[in-house]
C-alpha positions as CSV (number, residue, x, y, z in Angstrom):
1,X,0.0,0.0,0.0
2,X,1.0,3.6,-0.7
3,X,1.1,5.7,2.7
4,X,1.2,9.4,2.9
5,X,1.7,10.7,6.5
6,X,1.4,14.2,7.2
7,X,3.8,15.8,9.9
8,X,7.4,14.3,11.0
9,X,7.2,14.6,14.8
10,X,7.1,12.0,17.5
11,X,4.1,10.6,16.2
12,X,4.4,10.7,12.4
13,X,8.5,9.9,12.1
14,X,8.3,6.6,14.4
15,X,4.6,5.7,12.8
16,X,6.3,6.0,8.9
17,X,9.2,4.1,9.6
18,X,6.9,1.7,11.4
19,X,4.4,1.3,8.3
20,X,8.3,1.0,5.9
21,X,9.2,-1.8,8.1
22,X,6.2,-3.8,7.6
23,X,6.5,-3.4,3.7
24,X,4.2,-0.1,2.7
25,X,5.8,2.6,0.2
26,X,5.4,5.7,3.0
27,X,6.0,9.1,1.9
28,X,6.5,11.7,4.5
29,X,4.9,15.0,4.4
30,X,6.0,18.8,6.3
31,X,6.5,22.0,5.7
32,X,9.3,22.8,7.1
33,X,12.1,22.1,4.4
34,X,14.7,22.0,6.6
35,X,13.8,19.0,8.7
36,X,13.0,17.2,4.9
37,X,16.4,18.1,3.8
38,X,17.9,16.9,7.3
39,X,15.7,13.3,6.7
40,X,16.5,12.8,3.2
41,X,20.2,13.3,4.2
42,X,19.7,10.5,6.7
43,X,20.2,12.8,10.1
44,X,17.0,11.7,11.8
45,X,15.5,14.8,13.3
46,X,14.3,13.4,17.1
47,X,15.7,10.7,19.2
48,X,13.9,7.4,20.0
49,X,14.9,4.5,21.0
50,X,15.9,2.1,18.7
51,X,14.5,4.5,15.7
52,X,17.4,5.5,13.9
53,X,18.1,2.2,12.6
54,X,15.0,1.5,11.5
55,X,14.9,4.9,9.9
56,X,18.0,4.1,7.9
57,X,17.2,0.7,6.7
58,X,14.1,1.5,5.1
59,X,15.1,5.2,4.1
60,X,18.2,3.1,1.9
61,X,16.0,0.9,0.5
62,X,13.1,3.6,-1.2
63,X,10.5,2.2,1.3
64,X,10.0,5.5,3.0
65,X,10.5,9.2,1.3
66,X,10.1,12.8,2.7
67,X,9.0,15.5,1.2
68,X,7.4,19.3,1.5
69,X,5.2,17.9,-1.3
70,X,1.3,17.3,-0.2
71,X,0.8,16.4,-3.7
72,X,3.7,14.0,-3.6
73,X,2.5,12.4,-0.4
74,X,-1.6,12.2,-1.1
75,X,-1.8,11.5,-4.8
76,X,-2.4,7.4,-5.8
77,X,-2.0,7.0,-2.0
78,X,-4.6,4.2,0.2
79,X,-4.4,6.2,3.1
80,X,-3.3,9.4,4.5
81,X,-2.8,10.0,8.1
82,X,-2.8,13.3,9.5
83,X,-0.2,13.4,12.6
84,X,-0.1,17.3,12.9
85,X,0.4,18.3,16.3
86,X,-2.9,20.1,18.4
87,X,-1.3,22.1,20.6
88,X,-2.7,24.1,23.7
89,X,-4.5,26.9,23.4
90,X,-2.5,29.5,25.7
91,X,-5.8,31.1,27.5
92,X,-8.4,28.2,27.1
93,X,-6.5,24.9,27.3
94,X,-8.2,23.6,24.3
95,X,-6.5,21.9,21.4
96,X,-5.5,23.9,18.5
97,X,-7.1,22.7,15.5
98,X,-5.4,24.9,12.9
99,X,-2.8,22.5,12.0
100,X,-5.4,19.8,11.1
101,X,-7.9,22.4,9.5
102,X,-4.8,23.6,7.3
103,X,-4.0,19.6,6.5
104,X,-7.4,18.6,5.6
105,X,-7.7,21.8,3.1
106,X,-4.3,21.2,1.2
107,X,-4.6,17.0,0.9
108,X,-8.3,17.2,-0.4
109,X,-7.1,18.4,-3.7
110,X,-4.9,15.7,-4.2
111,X,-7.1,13.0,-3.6
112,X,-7.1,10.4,-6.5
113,X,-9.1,7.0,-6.1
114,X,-10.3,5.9,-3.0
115,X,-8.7,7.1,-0.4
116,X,-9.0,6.3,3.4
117,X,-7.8,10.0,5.4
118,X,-7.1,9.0,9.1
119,X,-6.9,11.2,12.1
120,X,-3.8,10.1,14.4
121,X,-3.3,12.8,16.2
122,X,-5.0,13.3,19.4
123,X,-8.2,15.3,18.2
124,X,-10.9,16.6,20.1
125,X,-14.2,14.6,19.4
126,X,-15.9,15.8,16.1
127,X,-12.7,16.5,14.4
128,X,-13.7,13.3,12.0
129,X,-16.9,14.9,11.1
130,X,-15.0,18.3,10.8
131,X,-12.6,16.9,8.7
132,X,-14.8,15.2,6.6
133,X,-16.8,18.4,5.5
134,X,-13.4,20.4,5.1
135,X,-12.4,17.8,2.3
136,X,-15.9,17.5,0.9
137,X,-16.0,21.6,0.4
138,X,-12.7,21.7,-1.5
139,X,-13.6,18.2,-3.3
140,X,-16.8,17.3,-3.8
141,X,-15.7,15.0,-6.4
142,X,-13.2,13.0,-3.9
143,X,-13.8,9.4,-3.0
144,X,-12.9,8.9,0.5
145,X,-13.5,7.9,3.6
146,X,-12.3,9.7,7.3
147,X,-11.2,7.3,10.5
148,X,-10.1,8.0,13.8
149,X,-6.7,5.9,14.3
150,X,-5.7,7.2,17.4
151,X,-1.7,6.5,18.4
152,X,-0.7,4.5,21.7
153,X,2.9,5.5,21.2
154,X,5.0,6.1,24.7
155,X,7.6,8.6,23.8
156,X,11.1,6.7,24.7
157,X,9.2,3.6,23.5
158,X,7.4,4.7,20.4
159,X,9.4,1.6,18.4
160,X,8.3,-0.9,20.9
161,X,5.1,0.3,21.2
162,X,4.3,0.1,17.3
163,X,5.7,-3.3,16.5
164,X,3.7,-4.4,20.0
165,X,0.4,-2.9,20.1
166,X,-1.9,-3.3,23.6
167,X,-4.9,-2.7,20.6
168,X,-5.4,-0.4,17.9
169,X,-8.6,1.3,18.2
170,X,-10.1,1.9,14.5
171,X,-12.9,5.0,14.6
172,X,-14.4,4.1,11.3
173,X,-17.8,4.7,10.2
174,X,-18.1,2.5,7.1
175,X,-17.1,-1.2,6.2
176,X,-14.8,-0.1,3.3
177,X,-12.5,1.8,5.4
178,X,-12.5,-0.6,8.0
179,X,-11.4,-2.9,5.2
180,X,-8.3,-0.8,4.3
181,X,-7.2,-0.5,7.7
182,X,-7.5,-4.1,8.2
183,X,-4.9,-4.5,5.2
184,X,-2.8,-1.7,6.4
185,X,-2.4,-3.5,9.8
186,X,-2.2,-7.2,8.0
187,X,1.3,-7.5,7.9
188,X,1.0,-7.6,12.2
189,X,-1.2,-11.1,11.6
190,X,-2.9,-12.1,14.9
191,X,-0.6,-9.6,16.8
192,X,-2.7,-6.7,15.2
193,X,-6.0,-6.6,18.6
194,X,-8.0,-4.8,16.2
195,X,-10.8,-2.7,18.2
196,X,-13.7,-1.5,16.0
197,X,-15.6,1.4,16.8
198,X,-17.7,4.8,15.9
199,X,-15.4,7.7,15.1
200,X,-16.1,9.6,18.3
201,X,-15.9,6.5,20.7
202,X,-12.6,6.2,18.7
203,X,-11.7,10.2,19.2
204,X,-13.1,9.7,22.9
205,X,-11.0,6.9,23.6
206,X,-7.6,8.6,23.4
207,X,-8.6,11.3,25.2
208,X,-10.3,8.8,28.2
209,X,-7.2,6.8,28.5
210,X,-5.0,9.6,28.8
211,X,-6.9,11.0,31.4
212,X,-6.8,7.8,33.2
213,X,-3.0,7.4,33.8
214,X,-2.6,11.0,34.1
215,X,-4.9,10.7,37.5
216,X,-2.9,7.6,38.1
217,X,0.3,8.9,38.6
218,X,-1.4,11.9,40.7
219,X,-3.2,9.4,42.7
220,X,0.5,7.3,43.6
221,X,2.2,10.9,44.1
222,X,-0.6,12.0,46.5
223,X,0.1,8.6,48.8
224,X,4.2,9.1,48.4
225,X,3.7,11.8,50.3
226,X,1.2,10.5,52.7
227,X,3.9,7.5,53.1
228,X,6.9,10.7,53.6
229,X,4.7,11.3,56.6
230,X,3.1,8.3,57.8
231,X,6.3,6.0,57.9
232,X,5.2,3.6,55.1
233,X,7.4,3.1,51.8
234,X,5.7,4.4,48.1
235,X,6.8,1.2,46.6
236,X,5.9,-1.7,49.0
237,X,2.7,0.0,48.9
238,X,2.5,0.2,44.7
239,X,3.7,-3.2,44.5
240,X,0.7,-4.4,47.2
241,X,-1.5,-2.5,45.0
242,X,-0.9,-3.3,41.5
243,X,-0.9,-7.0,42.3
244,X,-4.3,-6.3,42.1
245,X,-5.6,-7.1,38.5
246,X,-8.3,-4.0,38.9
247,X,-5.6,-1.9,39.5
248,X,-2.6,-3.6,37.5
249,X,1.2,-2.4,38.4
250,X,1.5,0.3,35.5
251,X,1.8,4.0,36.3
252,X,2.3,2.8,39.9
253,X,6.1,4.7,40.5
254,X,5.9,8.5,42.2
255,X,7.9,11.2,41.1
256,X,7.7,15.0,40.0
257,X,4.6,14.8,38.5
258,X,3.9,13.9,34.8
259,X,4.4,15.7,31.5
260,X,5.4,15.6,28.0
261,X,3.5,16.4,25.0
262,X,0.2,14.5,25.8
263,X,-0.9,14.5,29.4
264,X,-0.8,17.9,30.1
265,X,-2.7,18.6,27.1
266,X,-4.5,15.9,26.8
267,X,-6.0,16.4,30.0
268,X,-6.7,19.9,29.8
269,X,-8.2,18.7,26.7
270,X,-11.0,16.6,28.4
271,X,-11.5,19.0,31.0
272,X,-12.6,21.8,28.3
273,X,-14.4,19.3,26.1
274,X,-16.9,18.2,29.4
275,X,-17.1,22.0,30.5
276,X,-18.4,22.6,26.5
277,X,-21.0,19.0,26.8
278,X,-22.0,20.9,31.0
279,X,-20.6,17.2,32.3
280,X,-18.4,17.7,35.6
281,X,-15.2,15.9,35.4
282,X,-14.0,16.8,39.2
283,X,-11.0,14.4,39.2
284,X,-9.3,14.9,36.1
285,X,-9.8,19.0,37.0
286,X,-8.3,18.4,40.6
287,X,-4.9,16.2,38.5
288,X,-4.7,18.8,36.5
289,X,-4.3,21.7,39.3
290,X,-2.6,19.3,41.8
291,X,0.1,18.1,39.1
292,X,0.9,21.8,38.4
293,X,1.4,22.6,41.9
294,X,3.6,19.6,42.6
295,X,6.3,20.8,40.3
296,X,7.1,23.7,42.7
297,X,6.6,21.9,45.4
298,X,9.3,19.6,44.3
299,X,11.6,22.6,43.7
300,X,11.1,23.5,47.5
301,X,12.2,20.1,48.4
302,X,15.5,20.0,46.6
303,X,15.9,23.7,48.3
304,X,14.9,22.3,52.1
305,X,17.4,19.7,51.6
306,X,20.7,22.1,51.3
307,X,22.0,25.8,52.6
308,X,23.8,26.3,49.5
309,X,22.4,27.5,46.0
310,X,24.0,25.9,43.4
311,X,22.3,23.1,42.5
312,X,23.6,19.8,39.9
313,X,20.7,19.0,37.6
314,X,21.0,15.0,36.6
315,X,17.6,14.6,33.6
316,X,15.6,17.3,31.6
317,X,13.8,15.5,29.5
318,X,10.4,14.9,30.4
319,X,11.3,11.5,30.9
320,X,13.8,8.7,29.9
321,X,14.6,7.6,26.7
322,X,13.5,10.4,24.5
323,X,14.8,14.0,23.8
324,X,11.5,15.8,24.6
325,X,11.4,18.5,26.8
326,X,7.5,19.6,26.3
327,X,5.7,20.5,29.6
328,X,8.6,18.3,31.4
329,X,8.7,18.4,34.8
330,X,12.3,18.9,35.3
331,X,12.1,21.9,33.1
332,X,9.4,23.1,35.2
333,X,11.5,22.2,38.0
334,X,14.6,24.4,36.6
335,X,12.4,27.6,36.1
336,X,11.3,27.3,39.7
337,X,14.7,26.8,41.0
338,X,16.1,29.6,39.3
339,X,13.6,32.0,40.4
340,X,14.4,31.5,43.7
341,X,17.8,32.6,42.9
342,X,19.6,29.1,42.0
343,X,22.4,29.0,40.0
344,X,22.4,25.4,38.0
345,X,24.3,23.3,36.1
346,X,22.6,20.4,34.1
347,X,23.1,17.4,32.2
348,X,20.7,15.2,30.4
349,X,22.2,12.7,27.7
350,X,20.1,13.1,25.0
351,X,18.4,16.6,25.5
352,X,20.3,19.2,25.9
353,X,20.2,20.4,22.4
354,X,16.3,20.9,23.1
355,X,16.7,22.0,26.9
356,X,18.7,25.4,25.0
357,X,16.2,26.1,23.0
358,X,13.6,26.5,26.4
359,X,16.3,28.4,28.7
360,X,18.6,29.2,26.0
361,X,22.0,30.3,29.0
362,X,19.8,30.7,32.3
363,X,21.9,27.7,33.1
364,X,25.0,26.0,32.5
365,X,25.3,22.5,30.8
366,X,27.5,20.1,31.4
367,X,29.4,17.7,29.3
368,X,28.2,14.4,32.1
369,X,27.0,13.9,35.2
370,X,30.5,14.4,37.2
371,X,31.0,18.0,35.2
372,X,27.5,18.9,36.6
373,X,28.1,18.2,40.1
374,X,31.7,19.5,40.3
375,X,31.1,21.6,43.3
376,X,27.9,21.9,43.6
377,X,26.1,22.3,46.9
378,X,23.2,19.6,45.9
379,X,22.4,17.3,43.2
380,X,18.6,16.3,41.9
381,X,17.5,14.0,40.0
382,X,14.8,14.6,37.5
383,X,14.9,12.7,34.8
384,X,14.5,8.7,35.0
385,X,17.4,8.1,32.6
386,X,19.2,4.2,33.2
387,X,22.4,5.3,32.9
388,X,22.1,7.6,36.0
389,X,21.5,4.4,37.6
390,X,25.7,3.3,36.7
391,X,27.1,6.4,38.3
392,X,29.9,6.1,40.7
393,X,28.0,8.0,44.1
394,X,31.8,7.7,45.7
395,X,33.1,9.7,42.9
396,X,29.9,12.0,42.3
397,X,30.4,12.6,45.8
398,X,34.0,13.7,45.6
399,X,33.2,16.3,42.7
400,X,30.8,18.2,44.7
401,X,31.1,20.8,47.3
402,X,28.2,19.3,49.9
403,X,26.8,15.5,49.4
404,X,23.2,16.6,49.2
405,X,20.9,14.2,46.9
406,X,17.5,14.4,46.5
407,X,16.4,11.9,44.0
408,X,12.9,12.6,42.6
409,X,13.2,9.3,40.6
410,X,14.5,7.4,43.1
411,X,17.4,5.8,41.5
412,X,19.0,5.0,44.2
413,X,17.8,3.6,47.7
414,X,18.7,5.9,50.6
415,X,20.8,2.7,51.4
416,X,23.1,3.5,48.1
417,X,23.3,7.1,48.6
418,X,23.7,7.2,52.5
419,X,26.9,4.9,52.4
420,X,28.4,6.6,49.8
421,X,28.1,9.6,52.5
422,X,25.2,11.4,51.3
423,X,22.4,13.1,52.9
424,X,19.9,11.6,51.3
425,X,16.0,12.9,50.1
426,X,13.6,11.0,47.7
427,X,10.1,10.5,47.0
428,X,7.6,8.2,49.5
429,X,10.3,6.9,51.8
């Protein structure tokens, strides 16, 4: 099958080369010419796990193409998918819609044959009907069909996650699309849990699940602390929990709170969708203020812990394994720090490049972990990278000026850290 996917980022770069691998002709679609000239080069433009070589496999052997082209990418193609991002509205929290809007104008002129135009990013619910009347005012003449095919993709896993799908939810509203899909997943044979529904249960779905794990995480942070206090340990209690099958051991592990590209605005998201339908959503609006506060809070911890103010930054990215730094918490962290007049230095080991572009020289950045703690008064850890995990505490200790650690990941037991000689702080303990 021919594939056109519109947008390069962490959905539609991973989701192309994934479609490549299984044997579709994908051609990738942006408008910035710069990051097409970069992919056609064979620099891959984002870090994932496990994605570059993928990328330059199939990129060698003509299975997938990029180009500024909508023409290039929609014409002849079985299906399109739309992976545009839907960013935050600044005042109302709602998801920007322009980028699709602006999609869904320019690929319904190119439409040739029968054409299936499928909605993977995260949409708010309506955007298939939306979409669907955008194409058919600039097209009446097209053949086609719209789907919601909303992406499960954990950033630092995205590969993983699309060669080992939990289910792929297919929002389609007529047999013949459903059809294509079904031939566009084929290739994954029984490992392919198709899940067949309406469009907006399909839209719906994405947005619900989000949600879900978002309040999760704020639910396990909320008893860390209540274990901080009450003499229990965060983890004895998650693992007594999730062996539970209603409750299951994912998204059981405290920390700074979550971010990235898709909680944050995801649940936002839900919360203005339900405020437009009048339907109260009091727990996902309560995660939503309490995950914002916990940020700072988390900066007044690593503060409490040390009399000094410079301060070693170990993580920026939102989490491990990716280069993201959207809504991350130890971003978040950073600007709270340094408005309370803290001087950092901070290394991350795959996102510095993007950390820059946020706080540009507000801080200093290190070339590893022991740069970043040479004489500092405290290091924190934000970020749950694996290789933090290898450091040498005796000689991290040795670098710095005062052995304060707090661990917001808790990568170490206070066990680890307290007889290497440091005084210790993490999360639920």
């Amino acid at each position: 099958m021919k594939i056109g996917i519109i947008g390069t980022g962490y959905v539609g770069l991973p989701s192309g080369v994934g479609f490549a691998e299984l044997g579709h002709d994908v051609v990738c679609i942006d408008a910035i010419k710069q990051k097409i000239d970069d992919l056609n080069s064979g620099k891959i433009t984002l870090y994932e796990d496990g994605l570059e070589e993928l990328f330059n496999k199939n990129r060698l052997a003509g299975k997938i193409k990029f180009t500024t082209s909508m023409k290039e990418g929609v014409e002849g193609a079985d299906v399109v998918i739309i992976a545009v991002g839907t960013p935050p509205h600044p005042v109302t929290k709602e998801a920007d819609m322009k980028y699709i809007h602006a999609a869904a104008k320019e690929l319904a002129q190119y439409i040739t044959g029968y054409t299936v135009v499928a909605d993977k990013s995260t949409v708010p619910v309506g955007t298939g009907d939306d979409v669907e009347k955008i194409i058919r005012e600039v097209n009446p003449n097209a053949d086609f069909d719209v789907v919601s095919l909303p992406e499960f993709l954990r950033e630092g896993f995205a590969v993983h996650d699309f060669f080992n799908p939990d289910r792929i939810i297919v929002g389609a509203n007529t047999e013949r699309a459903r059809k294509v899909i079904e031939d566009l997943y084929k290739p994954f044979g029984d490992k392919a849990n198709m899940v067949y529904v309406n469009r907006k249960s399909s839209e719906t779905i994405k947005y619900a699940s989000n949600a879900f794990l978002a309040m999760k995480i704020h639910y396990i942070n909320e008893m860390a602390n209540f274990c901080e206090k009450a003499g229990a340990d965060v983890y004895e209690v998650a693992k007594g929990m999730g062996l539970d099958t209603r409750i299951g051991p994912k998204f059981l592990n405290p920390g700074p709170g979550y971010g990235g590209s898709c909680f944050p605005k995801d649940t936002n998201a839900m919360a203005v969708m339900a405020r437009k339908y009048g339907v109260e959503m009091s727990l996902i609006e309560t995660t939503i203020r309490q995950n914002d506060a916990r940020k700072f809070d988390m900066a007044e911890k690593i503060l409490k812990a040390t009399n000094g103010k410079n301060i070693a930054v170990l993580g920026l990215a939102f989490k491990g394994g990716t280069d993201d730094c959207r809504q991350s918490p130890a971003m978040e962290i950073v600007n709270a720090l340094l408005e309370k007049g803290a001087q950092i230095k901070a290394y991350d080991p795959k996102a510095m490049t993007v950390a820059k572009t946020l706080v540009g020289d507000k801080i200093e950045y290190a070339n590893d972990a022991y740069d970043a703690v040479q004489g500092a008064d405290a290091v924190a850890i934000l970020t749950e990278w694996t290789c933090f995990k290898d450091l040498d505490l005796s000689k991290l200790k040795a670098n710095m000026k005062s052995p304060v650690m707090v661990d917001l990941r808790n990568t170490f037991s206070k066990e680890q850290a307290e007889s290497a000689g440091f005084k210790f702080t993490g999360i639920g303990r």
